[in-house]
Structure formats: structure tokens, C-alpha cells
C-alpha positions in Angstrom: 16.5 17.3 18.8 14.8 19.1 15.8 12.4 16.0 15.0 10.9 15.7 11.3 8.5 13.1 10.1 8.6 12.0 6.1 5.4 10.1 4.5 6.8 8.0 1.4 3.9 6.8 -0.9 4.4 5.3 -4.9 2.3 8.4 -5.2 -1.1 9.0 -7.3 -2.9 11.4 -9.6 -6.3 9.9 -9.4 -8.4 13.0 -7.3 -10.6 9.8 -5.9 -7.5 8.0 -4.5 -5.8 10.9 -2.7 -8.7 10.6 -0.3 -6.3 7.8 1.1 -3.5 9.6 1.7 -5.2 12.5 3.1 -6.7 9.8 5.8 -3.2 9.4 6.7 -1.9 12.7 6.9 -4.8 13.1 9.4 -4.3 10.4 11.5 0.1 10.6 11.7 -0.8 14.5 12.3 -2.6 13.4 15.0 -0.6 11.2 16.7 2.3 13.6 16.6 1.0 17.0 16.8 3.9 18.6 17.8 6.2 17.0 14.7 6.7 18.8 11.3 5.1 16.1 8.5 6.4 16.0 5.3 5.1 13.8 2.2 7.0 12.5 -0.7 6.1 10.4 -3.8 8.7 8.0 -5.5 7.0 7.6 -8.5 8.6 10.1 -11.1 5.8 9.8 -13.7 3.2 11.3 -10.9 5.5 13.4 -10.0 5.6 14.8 -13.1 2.0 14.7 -14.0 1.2 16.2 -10.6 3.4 19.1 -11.9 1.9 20.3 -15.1 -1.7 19.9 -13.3 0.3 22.8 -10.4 0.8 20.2 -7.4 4.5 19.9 -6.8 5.6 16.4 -4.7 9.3 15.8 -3.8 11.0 12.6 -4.1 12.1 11.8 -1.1 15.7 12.4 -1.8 14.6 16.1 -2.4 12.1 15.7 0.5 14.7 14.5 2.7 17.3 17.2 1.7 14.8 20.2 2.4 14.6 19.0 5.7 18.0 18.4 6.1 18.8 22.4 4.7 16.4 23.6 7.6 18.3 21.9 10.0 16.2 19.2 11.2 18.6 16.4 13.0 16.5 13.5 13.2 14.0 11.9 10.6 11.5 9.0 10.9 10.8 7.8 7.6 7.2 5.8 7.2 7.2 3.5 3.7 3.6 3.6 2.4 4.2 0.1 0.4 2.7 -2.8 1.1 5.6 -5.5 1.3 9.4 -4.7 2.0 10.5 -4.8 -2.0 12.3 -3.8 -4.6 10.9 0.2 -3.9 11.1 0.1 0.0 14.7 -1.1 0.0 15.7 1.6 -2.3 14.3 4.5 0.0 15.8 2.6 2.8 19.6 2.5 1.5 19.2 6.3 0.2 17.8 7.4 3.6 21.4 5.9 5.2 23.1 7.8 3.4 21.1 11.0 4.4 22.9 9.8 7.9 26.2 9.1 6.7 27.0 12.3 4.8 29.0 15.0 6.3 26.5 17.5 8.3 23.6 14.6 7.6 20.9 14.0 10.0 22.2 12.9 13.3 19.7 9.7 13.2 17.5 8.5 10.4 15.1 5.9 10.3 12.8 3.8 8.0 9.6 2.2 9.9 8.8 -0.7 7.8 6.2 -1.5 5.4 2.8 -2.7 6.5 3.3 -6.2 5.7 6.3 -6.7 8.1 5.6 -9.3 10.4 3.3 -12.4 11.0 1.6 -10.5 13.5 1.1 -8.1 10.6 0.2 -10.2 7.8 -2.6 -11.7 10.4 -3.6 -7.9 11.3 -4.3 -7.0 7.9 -6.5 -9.9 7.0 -8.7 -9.7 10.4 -8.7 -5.8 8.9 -9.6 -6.4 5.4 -11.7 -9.5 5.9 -14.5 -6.8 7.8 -14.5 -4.8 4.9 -16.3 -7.4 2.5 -19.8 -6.7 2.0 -21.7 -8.4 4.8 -24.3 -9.0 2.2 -21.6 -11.4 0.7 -23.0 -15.1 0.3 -20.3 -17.5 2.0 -19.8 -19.7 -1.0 -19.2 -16.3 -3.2 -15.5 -15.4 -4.0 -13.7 -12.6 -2.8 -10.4 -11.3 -4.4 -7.9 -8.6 -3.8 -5.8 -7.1 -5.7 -1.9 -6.9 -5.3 0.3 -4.9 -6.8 3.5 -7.6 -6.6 6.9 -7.8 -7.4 8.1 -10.8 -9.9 11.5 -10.1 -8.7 12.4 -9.4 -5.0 11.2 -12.5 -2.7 9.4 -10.3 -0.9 6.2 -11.4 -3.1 6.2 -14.3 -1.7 4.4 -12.4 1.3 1.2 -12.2 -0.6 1.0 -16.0 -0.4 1.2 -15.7 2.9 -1.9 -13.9 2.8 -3.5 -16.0 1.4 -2.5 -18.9 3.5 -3.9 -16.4 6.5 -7.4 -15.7 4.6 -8.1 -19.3 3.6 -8.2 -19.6 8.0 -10.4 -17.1 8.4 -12.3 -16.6 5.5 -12.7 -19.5 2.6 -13.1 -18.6 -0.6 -11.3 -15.5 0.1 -7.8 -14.5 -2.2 -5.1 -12.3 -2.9 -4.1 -12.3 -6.5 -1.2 -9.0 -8.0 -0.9 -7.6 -11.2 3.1 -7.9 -11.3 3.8 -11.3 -9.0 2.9 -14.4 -7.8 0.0 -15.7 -7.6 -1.6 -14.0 -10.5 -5.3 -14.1 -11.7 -4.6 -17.0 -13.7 -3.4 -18.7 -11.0 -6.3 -18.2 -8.8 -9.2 -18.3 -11.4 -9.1 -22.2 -11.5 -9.8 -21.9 -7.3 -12.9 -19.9 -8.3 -13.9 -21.9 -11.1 -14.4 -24.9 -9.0 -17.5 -22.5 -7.0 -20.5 -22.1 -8.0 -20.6 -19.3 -10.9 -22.0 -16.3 -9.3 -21.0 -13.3 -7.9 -17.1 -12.2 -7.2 -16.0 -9.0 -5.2 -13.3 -7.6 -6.0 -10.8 -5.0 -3.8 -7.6 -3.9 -4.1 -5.0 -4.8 -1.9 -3.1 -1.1 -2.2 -2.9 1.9 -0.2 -4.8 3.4 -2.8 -7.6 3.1 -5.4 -4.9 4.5 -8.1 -4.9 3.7 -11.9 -3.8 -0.1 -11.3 -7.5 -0.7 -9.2 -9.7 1.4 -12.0 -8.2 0.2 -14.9 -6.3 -3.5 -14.3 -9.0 -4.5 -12.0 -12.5 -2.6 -12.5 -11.5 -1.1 -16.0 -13.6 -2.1 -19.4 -9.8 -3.5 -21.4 -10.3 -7.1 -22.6 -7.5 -8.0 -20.2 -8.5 -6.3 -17.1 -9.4 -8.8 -14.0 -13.2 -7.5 -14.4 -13.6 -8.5 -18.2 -11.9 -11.7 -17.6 -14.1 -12.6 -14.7 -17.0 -11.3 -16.9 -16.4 -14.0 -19.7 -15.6 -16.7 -17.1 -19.5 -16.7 -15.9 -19.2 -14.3 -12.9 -20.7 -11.0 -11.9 -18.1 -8.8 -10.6 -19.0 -6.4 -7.5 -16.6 -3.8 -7.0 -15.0 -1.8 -4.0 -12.2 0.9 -5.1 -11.4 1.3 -1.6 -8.0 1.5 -1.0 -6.2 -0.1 2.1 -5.3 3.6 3.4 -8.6 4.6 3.9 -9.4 2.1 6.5 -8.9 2.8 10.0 -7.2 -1.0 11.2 -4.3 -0.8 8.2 -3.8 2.5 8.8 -3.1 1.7 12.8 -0.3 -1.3 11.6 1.3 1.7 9.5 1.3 4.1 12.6 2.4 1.5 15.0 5.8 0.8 13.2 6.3 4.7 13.0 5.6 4.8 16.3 8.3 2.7 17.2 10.8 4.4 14.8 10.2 7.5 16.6 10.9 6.3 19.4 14.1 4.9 19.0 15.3 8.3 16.9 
């Protein structure tokens, strides 16, 4: 067995952000020391800008076929999305094929996304739930920020969440940019508080473009101005979900177990 490992992010080109993903690269390194780790970005736009700045990212097609030329014969895949969607299920029917093609890997696996399970879901809100200011006021709001998908049911999983917050942390919410709920949806929950102070955090692997500008950024629309002229003070973490520790374990444990069954 000639055993390869593939990281599969959306990708970023923020220079803050990457500190996310080179948290990552640390930790799987770690726990498989003696594996070759490769990294690949799905997102042809960063690809692209990544290029003309002189950092050059496969896709994970290309990624996977590099590894494939040098004659590696099994592959565990880890998805660096958040929910099972539209994107995950994509690399997971091309990466088949990488096993189905004449002189293809001999076995090939995806480890699912973090949000994958209810043990999972319940993981990641114990996880994220530590990270909110302890100087945080127990009537004062607390919202993260999805990214979502309006049109794979896989979005539904960020109502889940925040079924799972509201038991362990009132006044606590998940809102996305792209699904359900949205910030209109939720800002009625946090207009029956008390007008104060709101954190906000995203809820992706990475503090990318979609945390600085949709959430934190100064645009009329963005979650921060439309806080702003609702009454509240926003406080902001651009942290993203990759940089901490917990969520980063969930991610190793269901590579983990993909390796293991390669």
C-alpha cells in the first residue's frame, strides 16, 4: 500500500485566514507522520487569484491525478466544508471515479464533512459555545455565521444547530449568508432582547472574504451595518472554525476512520 492523504478546502486568498488551514496541515501531519499530505482548493476563482499572486493550488481532480501519476494506490480524502452539500457531494462522485478508472487508485475514500452526525452537530456547539467571550452578559446575543446552501437539504443542518445551541446556550444562533435561516429570520429573535451588545463569529473553516465583508464589512447590507441600525453594538471575532483545536479533532476523527478502512 502506497498511502496518500488529500485536504479539500473551498479555498482562500485572505493571508489572515490561511492561518486556519495551516492549523490543519499541522495537526493531520501530525497524526499521520509517515503519510504524504496533499491540499487542494475547489474554488476556481482562488485558484486563480492564488496564481497571479505565485501560489499554485490544484483542484482536486488535478490533485488527485498527480498522486495517482506517482503511483500512490490508496487515497483518504478529508472535505473541509461544513455540511455534506452541494460541493462535498461533487468531490465525493469525482473521487469514485478516481477508483473506477482503468489503473485508478486501488481504494479511495471521502471522510465526511464536520457536520456529519448528531454526535457532531452536538460536538461543535459544546466547541464553539467555549469560544464566546466569557466577558459575554447572558442576556447578550450571540450569532454565527453560515455559509448555507438554498438548495441541497443539507442546510437544513444549520437549524439543527441551532435547536442544539438554544439547550446549551440561550440567546445563542446560527444564521448563513446563502440558506436558511438567514439574518432576517433571526433578527426578530434578537429584537425581542434587550438592545445591547451582539457577537458575531463565523461559522466557517475560515475567516475568508464572506466573514470580513458579509459579516464585519462597512456595505449597507452586511450583518454588522444592519445590526448597527437595528440598536446593537456589534463585537466581532474573525476566527474561523479551523483554528480551533475541538473542530479541528471532529475533522481528524472522520479521517481517521477513513484511513482506516483504506
Amino acid at each position: 500500500m502506497n498511502r496518500a492523504i488529500l485536504v479539500v478546502a473551498f479555498g482562500t486568498s485572505v493571508p489572515q485566514a490561511q492561518k486556519a488551514f495551516d492549523h490543519i496541515d499541522r495537526r493531520v501531519k501530525k497524526a499521520f507522520p509517515d503519510t504524504e499530505i496533499r491540499w487542494a482548493y475547489t474554488s476556481r476563482t482562488i485558484r486563480a487569484k492564488l496564481a497571479r499572486q505565485g501560489i499554485r493550488l490544484d483542484s482536486p481532480e488535478i490533485a488527485l491525478a498527480r498522486l495517482m501519476d506517482e503511483a500512490f494506490t490508496h487515497a483518504a480524502v478529508l472535505s473541509l466544508h461544513t455540511i455534506p452539500g452541494i460541493e462535498f457531494h461533487e468531490l465525493c462522485r469525482n473521487a469514485k471515479l478516481f477508483g473506477e478508472m482503468s489503473g485508478g487508485f486501488q481504494r479511495i475514500l471521502v471522510a465526511p464533512p464536520l457536520l456529519s452526525s448528531q454526535n457532531d452537530l452536538e460536538r461543535v456547539a459544546k466547541a464553539l459555545i467555549e469560544q464566546i467571550p466569557k466577558t459575554r452578559k447572558p442576556d447578550e446575543p450571540v450569532l454565527f455565521m453560515g455559509h448555507g446552501s438554498k438548495n441541497h437539504p443539507a442546510d437544513a443542518l444549520y437549524s439543527a444547530m441551532n435547536w442544539i445551541f438554544q439547550d446549551l446556550s440561550p440567546h445563542t444562533y446560527v444564521a448563513t449568508v446563502q440558506g436558511h435561516p438567514a439574518l432576517i429570520d433571526i433578527l426578530p429573535k434578537l429584537q425581542g432582547k434587550n438592545l445591547g451588545k451582539v457577537y458575531l463569529l463565523p461559522f466557517m473553516a475560515v475567516a475568508g472574504e464572506h466573514a470580513r465583508k458579509d459579516m464585519a464589512g462597512e456595505d449597507p447590507e452586511s450583518w454588522k451595518s444592519v445590526l448597527t441600525r437595528n440598536g446593537f453594538r456589534c463585537e466581532i471575532m474573525l476566527t474561523g472554525t479551523a483554528e480551533y483545536p475541538e473542530i479541528v479533532e471532529i475533522w481528524l476523527d472522520h479521517l481517521r476512520d477513513a484511513v482506516a478502512r483504506l
